[in-house]
One Martini backbone bead per residue (centre of mass of N, CA, C, O) as a GRO file, in nm:
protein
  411
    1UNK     BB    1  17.374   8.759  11.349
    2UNK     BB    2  17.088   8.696  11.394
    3UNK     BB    3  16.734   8.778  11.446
    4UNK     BB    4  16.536   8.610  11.663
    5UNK     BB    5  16.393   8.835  11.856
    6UNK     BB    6  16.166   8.976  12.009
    7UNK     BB    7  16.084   9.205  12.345
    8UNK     BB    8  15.828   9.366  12.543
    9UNK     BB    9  15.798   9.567  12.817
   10UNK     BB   10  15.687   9.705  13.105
   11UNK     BB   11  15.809   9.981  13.264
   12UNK     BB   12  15.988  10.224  13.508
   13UNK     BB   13  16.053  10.506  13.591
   14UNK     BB   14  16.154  10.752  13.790
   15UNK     BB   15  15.808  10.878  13.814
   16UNK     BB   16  15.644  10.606  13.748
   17UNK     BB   17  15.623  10.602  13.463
   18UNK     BB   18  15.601  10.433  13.197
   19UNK     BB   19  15.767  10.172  12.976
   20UNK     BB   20  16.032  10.042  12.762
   21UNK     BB   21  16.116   9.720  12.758
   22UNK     BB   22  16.411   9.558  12.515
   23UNK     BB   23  16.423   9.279  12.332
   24UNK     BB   24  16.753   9.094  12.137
   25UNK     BB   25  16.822   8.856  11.995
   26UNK     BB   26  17.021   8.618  11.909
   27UNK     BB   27  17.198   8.336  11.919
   28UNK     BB   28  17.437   8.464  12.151
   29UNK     BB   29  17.212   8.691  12.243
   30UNK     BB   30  17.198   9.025  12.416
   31UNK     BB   31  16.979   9.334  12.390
   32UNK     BB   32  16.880   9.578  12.588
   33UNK     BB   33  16.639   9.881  12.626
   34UNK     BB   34  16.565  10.177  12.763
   35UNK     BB   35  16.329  10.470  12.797
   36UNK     BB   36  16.297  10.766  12.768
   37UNK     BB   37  16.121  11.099  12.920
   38UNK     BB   38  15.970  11.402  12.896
   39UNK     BB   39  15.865  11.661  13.058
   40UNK     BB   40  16.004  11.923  12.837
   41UNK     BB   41  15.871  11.913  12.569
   42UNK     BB   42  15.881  11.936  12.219
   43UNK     BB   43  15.703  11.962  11.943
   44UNK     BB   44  15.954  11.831  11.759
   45UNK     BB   45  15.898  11.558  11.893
   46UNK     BB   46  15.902  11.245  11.876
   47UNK     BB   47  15.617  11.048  11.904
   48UNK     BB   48  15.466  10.916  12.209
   49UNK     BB   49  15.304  10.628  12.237
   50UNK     BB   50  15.010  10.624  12.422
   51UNK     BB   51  14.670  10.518  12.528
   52UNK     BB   52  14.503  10.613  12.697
   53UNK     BB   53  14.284  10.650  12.928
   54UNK     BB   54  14.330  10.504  13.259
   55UNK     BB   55  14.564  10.384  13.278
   56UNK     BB   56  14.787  10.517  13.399
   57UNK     BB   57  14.646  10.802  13.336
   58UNK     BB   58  14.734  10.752  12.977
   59UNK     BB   59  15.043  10.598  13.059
   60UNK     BB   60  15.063  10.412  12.878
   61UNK     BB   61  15.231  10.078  12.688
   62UNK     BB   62  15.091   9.865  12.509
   63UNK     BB   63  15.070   9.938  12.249
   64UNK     BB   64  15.373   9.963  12.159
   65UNK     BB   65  15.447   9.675  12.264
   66UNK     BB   66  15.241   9.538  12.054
   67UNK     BB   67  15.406   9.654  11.820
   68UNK     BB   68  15.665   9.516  11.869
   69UNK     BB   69  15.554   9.182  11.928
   70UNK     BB   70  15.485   9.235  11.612
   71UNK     BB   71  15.544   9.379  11.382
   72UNK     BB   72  15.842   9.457  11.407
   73UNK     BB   73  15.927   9.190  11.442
   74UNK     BB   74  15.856   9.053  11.160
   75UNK     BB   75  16.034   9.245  11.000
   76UNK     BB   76  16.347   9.190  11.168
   77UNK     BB   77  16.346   8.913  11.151
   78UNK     BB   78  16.629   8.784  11.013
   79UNK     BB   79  16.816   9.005  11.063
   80UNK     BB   80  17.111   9.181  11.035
   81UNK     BB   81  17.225   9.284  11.334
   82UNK     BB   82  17.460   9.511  11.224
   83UNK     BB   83  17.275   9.698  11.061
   84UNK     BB   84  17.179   9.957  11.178
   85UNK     BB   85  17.093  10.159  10.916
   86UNK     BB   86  16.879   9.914  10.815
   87UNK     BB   87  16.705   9.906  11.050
   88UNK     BB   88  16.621  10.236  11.078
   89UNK     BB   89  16.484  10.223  10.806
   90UNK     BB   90  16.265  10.019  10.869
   91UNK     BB   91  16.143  10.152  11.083
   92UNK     BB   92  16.075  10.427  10.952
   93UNK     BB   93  15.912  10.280  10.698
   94UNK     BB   94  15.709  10.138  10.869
   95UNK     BB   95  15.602  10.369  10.956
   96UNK     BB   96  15.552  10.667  10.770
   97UNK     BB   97  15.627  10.930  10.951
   98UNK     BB   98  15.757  11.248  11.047
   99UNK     BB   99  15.737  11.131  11.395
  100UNK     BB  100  15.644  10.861  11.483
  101UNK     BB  101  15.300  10.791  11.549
  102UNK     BB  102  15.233  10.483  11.461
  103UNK     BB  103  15.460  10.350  11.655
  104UNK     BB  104  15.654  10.530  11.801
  105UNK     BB  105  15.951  10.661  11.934
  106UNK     BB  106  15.980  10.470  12.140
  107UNK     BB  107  15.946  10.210  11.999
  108UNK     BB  108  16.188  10.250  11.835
  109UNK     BB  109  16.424  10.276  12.001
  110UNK     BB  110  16.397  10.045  12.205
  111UNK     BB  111  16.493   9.856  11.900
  112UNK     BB  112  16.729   9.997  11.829
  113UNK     BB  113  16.913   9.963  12.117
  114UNK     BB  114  16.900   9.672  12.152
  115UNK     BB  115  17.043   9.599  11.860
  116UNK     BB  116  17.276   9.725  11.935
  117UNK     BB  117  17.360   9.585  12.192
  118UNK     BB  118  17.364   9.312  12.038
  119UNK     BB  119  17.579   9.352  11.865
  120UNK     BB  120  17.801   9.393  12.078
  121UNK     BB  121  17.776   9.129  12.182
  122UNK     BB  122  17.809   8.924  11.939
  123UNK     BB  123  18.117   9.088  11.941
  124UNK     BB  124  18.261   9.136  12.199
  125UNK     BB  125  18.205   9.445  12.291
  126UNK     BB  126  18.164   9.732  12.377
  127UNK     BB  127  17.950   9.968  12.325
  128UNK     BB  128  18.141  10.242  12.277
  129UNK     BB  129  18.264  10.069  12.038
  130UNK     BB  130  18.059  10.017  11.874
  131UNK     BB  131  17.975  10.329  11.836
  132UNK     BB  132  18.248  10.406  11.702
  133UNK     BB  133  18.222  10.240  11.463
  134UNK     BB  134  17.986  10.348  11.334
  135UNK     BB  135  18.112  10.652  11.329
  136UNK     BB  136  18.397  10.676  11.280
  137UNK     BB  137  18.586  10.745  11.605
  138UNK     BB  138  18.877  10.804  11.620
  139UNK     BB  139  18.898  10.947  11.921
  140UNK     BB  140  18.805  10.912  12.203
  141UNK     BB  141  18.659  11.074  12.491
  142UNK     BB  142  18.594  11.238  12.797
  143UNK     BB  143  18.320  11.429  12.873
  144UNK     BB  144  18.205  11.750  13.045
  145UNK     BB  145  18.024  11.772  13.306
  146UNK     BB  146  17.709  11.837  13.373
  147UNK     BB  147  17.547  11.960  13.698
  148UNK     BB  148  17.220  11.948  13.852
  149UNK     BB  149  17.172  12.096  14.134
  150UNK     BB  150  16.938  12.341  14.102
  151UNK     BB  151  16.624  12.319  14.041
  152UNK     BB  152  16.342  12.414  13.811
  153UNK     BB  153  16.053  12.465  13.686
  154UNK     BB  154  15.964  12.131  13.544
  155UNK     BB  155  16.149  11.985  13.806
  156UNK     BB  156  15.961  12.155  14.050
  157UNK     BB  157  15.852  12.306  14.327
  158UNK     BB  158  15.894  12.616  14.252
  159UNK     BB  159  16.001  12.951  14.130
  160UNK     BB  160  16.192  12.881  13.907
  161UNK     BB  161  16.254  12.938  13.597
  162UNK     BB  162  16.446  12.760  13.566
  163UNK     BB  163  16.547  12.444  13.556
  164UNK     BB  164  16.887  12.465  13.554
  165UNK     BB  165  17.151  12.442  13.798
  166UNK     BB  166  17.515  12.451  13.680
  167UNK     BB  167  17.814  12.248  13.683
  168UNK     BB  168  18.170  12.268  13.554
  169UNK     BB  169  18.404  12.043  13.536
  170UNK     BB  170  18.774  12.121  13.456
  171UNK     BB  171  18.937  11.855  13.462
  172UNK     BB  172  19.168  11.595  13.370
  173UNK     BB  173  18.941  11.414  13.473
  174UNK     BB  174  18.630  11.189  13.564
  175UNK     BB  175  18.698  11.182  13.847
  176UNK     BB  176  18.774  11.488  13.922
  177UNK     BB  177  18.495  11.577  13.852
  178UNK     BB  178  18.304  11.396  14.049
  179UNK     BB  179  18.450  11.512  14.343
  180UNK     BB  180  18.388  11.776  14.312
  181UNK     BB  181  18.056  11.769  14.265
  182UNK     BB  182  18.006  11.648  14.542
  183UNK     BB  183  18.113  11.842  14.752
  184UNK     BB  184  17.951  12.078  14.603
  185UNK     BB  185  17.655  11.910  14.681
  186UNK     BB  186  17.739  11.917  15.005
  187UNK     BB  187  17.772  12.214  15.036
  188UNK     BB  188  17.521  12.282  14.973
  189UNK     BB  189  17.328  12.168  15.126
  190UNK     BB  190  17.414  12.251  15.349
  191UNK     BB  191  17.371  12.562  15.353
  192UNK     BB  192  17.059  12.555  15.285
  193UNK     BB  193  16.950  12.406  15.535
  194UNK     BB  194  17.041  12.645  15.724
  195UNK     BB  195  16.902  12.880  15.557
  196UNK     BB  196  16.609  12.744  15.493
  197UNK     BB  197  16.560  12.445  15.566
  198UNK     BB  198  16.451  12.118  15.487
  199UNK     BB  199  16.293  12.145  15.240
  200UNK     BB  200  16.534  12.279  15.032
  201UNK     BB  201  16.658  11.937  15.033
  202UNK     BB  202  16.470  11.890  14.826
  203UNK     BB  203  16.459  11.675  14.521
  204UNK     BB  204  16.451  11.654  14.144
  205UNK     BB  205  16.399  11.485  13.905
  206UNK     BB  206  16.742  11.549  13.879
  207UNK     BB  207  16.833  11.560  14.218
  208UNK     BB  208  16.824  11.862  14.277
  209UNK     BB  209  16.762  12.135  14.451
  210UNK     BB  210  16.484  12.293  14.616
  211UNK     BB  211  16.392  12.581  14.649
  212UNK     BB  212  16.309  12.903  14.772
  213UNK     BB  213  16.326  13.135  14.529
  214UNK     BB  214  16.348  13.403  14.359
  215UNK     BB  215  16.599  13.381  14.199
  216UNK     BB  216  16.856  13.298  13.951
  217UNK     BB  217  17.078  13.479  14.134
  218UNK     BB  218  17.060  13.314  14.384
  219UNK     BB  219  17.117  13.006  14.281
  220UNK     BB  220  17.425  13.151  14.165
  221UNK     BB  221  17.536  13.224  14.432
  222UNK     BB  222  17.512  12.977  14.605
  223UNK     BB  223  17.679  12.796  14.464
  224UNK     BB  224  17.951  12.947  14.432
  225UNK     BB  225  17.985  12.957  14.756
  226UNK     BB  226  18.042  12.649  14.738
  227UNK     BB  227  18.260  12.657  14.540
  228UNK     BB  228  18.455  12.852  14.714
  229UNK     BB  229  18.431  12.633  14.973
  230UNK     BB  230  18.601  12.412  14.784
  231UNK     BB  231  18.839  12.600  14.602
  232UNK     BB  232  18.679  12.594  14.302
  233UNK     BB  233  18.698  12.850  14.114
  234UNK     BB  234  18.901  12.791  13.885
  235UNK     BB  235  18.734  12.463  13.806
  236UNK     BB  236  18.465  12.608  13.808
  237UNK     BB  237  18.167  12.642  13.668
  238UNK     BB  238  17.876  12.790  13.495
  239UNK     BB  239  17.484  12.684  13.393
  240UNK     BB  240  17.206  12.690  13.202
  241UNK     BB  241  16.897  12.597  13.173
  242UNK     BB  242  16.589  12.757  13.093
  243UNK     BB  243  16.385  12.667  12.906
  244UNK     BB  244  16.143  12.854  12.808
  245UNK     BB  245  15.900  12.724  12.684
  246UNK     BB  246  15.763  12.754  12.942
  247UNK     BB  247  15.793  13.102  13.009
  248UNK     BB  248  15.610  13.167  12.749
  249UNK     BB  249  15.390  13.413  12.742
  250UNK     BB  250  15.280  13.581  12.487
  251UNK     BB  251  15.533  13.689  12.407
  252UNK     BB  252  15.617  13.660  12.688
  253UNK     BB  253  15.872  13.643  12.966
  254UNK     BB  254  15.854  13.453  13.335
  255UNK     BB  255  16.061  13.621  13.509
  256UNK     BB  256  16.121  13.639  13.811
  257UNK     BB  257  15.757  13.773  13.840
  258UNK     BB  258  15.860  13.887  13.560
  259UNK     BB  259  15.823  14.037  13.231
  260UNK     BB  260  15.937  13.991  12.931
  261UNK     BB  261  16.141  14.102  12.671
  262UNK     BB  262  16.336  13.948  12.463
  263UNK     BB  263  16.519  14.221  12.475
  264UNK     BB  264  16.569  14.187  12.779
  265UNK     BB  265  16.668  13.884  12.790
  266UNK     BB  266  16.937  13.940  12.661
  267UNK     BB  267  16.988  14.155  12.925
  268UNK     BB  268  16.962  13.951  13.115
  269UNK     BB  269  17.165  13.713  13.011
  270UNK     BB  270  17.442  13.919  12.994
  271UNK     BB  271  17.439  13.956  13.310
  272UNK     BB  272  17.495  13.649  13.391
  273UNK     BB  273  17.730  13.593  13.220
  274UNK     BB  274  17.919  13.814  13.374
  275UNK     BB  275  17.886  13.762  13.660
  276UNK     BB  276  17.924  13.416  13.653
  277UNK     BB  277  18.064  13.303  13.403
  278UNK     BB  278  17.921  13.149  13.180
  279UNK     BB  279  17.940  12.863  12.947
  280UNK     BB  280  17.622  12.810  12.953
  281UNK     BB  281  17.314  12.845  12.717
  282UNK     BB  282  17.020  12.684  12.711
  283UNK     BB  283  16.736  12.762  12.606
  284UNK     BB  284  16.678  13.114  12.609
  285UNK     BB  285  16.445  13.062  12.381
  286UNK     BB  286  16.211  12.942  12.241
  287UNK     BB  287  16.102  12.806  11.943
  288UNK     BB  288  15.957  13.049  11.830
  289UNK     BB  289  16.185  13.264  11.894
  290UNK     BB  290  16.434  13.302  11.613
  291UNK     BB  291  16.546  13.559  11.595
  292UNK     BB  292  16.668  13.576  11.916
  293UNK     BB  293  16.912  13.388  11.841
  294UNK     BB  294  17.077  13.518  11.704
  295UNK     BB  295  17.111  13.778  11.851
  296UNK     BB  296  17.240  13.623  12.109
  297UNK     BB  297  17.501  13.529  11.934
  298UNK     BB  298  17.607  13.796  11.874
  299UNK     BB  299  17.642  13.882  12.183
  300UNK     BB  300  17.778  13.558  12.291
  301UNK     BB  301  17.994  13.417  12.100
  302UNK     BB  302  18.183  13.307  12.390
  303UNK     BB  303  17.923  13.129  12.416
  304UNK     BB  304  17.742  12.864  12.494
  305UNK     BB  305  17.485  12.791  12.257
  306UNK     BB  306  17.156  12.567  12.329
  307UNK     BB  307  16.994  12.325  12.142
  308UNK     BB  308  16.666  12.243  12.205
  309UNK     BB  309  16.380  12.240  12.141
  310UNK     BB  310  16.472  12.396  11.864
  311UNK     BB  311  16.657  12.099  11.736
  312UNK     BB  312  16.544  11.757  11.827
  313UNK     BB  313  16.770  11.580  11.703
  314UNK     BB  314  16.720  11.731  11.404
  315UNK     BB  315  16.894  11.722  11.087
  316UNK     BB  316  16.727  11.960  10.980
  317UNK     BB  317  16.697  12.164  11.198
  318UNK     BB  318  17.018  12.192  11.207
  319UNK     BB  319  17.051  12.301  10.969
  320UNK     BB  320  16.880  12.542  10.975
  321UNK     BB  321  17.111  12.689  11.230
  322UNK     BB  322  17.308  12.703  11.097
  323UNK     BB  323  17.280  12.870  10.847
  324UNK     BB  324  17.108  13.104  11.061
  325UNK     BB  325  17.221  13.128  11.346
  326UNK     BB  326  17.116  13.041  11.638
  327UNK     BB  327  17.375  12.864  11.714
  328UNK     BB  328  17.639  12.620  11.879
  329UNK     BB  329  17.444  12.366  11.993
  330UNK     BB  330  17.399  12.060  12.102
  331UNK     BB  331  17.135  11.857  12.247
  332UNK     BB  332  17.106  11.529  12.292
  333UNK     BB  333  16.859  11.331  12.236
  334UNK     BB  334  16.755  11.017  12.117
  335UNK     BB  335  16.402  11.045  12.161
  336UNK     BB  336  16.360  11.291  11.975
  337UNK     BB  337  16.428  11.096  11.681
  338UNK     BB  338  16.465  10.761  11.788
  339UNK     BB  339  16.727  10.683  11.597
  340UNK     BB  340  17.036  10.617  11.591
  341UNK     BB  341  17.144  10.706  11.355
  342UNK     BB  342  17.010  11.041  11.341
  343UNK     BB  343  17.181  11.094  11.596
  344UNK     BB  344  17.432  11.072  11.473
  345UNK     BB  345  17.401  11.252  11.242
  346UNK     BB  346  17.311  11.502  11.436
  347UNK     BB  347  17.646  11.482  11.549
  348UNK     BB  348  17.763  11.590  11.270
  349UNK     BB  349  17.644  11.846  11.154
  350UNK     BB  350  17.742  11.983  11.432
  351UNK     BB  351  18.028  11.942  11.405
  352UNK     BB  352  18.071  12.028  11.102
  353UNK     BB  353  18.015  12.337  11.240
  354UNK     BB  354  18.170  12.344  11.545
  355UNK     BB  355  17.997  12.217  11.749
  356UNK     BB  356  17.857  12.178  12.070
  357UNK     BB  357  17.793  11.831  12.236
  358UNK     BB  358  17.527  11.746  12.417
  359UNK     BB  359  17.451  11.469  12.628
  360UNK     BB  360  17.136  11.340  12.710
  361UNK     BB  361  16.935  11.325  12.969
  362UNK     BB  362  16.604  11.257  13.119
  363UNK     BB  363  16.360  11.327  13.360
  364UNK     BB  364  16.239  11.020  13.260
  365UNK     BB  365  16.443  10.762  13.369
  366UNK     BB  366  16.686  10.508  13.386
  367UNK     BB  367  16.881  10.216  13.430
  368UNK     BB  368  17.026  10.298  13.159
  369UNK     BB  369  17.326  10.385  13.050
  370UNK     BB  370  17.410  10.441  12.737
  371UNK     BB  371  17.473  10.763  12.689
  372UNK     BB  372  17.772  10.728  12.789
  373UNK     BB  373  17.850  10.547  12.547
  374UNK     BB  374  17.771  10.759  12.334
  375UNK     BB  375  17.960  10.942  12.422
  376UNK     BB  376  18.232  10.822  12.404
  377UNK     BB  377  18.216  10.735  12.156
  378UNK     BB  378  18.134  11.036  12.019
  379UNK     BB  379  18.297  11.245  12.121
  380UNK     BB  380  18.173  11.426  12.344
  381UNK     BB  381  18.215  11.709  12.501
  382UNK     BB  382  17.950  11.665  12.666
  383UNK     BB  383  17.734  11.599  12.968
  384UNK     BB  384  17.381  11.564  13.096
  385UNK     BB  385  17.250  11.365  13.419
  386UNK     BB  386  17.252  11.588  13.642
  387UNK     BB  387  17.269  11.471  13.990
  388UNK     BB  388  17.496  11.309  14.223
  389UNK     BB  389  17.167  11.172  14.215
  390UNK     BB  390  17.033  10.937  14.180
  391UNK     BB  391  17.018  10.604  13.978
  392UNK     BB  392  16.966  10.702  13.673
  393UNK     BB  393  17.205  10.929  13.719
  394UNK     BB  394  17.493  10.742  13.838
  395UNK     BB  395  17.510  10.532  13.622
  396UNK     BB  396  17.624  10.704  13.433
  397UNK     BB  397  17.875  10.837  13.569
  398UNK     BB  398  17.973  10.507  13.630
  399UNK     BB  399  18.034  10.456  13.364
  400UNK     BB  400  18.241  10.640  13.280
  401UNK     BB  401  18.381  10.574  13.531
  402UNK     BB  402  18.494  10.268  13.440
  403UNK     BB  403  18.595  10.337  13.167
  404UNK     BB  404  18.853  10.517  13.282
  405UNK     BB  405  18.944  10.274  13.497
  406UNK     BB  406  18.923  10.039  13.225
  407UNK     BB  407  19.024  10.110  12.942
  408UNK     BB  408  19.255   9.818  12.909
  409UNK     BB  409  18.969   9.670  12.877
  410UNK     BB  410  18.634   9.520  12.831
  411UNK     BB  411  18.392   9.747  12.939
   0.00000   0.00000   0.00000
């Protein structure tokens, strides 16, 4: 069960630009994993280490490749491959840095995931099942999909200030929920092209529909009328990501073509949590402006505040929301803090405080199932892939699914 070799090579995500897949062997197997990349990153999230110069417009991973290929590789072969938490302790302190600037928090993660992955096979479990015993978590759970049906911010080329326009299935399977999912993704299609013509469903990176609307109250309007219209009023709820640090400008919010101070967004999004019934809002104000979530915490109490740049799934940053009241939700990308161990730690955290935890794949992902995983290991709360549409997003759904309806078998 020791790491025979290590091996990283270039590939790419789904926006075309560069990334890393690694191998970790052992003696009888072999565990890879890609990273994924975002497109609107948080200030405080593990520094992705890229080449810059010419190549690939300065997105290239060669340094990165050649740190795991070199460095990496020299000090875990012939590590104990189960060892998962002192494997990602000696990437920590090989890296020796705050945000792992120096290996690069890509090289670290896809090291990490590699190694999690060839552990679960050199004891031929599924991945899911390696990641419960990590983390010692009594009862597996399928968790609750967030699907991003109508794209806009960094992830558009709309007016759209939200990022993204979420259905929430709320079915007693994860089979049921993907049913509804697709119906209502696809009764928005027709709708969308018949209204606005085809360009309407041109689609986002991550999946989900770019119209050219006006405001955020259309896009959640047009929603609604779909899910209405495939009879699941009672069953799918509604859900937003602001993403605000995009559109926070000069301590000022640009939504919907009109500029907003702190206090006018929380009775902005007051009225569309009454309005739409939202069941959660990702990230309500920027990074910068901590004030104003706590404020908003304590008048929506009933709705779940999720931290995404805010809180960069880390657990320094997570135990301060907590203690703070910033917010009540954690959203989980293991990119942002670079290795499996911080990552499960920071979904303990978050547990411990009553929060909840939503696993997330990222705007420039790759067909690496393993968030999936991830989540399911985990008993995830909620899990959000993007829209039932593209490769890279389909893959991670179809892994629930499959995890579903083959529970009694080893896959």
């Amino acid at each position: 069960m020791y790491i025979k070799d290590i091996k990283a090579t270039r590939v790419l995500d789904s926006r075309g630009v560069p990334t890393i897949k690694t191998f970790v062997w052992t003696k009888d197997g072999v565990g890879s994993a890609i990273v994924p990349s975002g497109t609107s990153a948080g200030k405080k999230e593990a520094c992705e280490l890229r080449d810059g110069g010419v190549r690939y417009f300065g997105q290239d991973v060669s340094k990165a490749i050649k740190k795991i290929n070199t460095t990496i590789k020299k000090k875990l072969v012939n590590s104990f491959v189960i060892d998962q938490k002192e494997i990602d302790q000696m990437l920590i302190d090989l890296d020796g840095t705050n945000n792992k600037s120096k290996l690069g928090g890509n090289a670290i993660l896809s090291v990490s995931q590699a190694v999690l992955k060839a552990a679960a096979n050199e004891l031929q479990i599924p991945v899911h099942k390696y990641v419960a015993g990590l983390n010692k978590t009594k009862k597996q759970k399928m968790p609750i999909p967030h699907l991003n049906i109508i794209n806009g911010g960094q992830h558009a080329g709309n007016n759209l200030s939200f990022q993204e326009f979420q259905i929430v299935p709320m079915f007693n399977s994860f089979e049921e929920n993907i049913k509804a999912s697709v119906e209502i993704y696809h009764t928005l299609k027709k709708d969308l092209e018949k209204k606005y013509g085809l360009s309407a469903i041109n689609v986002g990176y991550e999946g989900g529909f770019c119209p050219q609307l006006e405001s955020s109250f259309d896009a959640l309007s047009l929603i609604q009328d779909a899910i209405d219209k495939c009879k699941y009023t009672k069953k799918v709820k509604l859900a937003v990501d602001a993403a605000a640090n995009e559109f926070y400008v000069r301590n000022k919010y640009l939504v919907d073509g009109k500029e907003h101070t702190s206090l006018e967004m929380i009775d902005y999004y007051k009225k569309i949590i009454k309005e739409y019934k939202l069941v959660s809002i990702e990230d309500p104000f920027s990074e910068d402006d901590k004030k104003h979530w706590s404020c908003f915490l304590k008048e929506v109490s009933k709705t779940k505040v999720i931290g995404d740049d805010l809180l960069a799934t880390n657990p320094r940053l997570i135990k301060d929301a907590v203690k703070k009241r910033y917010c009540n939700g954690l959203l989980l990308k293991i990119n942002q803090i670079g290795t499996i161990t911080e990552a499960i730690d920071a979904f303990n955290i978050a547990k411990k405080a009553e929060w909840n935890v939503q696993v997330s794949h990222r705007s420039g992902d790759t067909e690496d199932a393993f968030v999936a995983d991830l989540a399911y290991g985990l008993a995830s709360d909620s899990v959000k892939f993007g829209a039932p549409a593209r490769g890279e997003r389909t893959c991670k759904y179809n892994r629930l699914l499959e995890i579903e309806a083959f529970k009694n078998y080893s896959l």
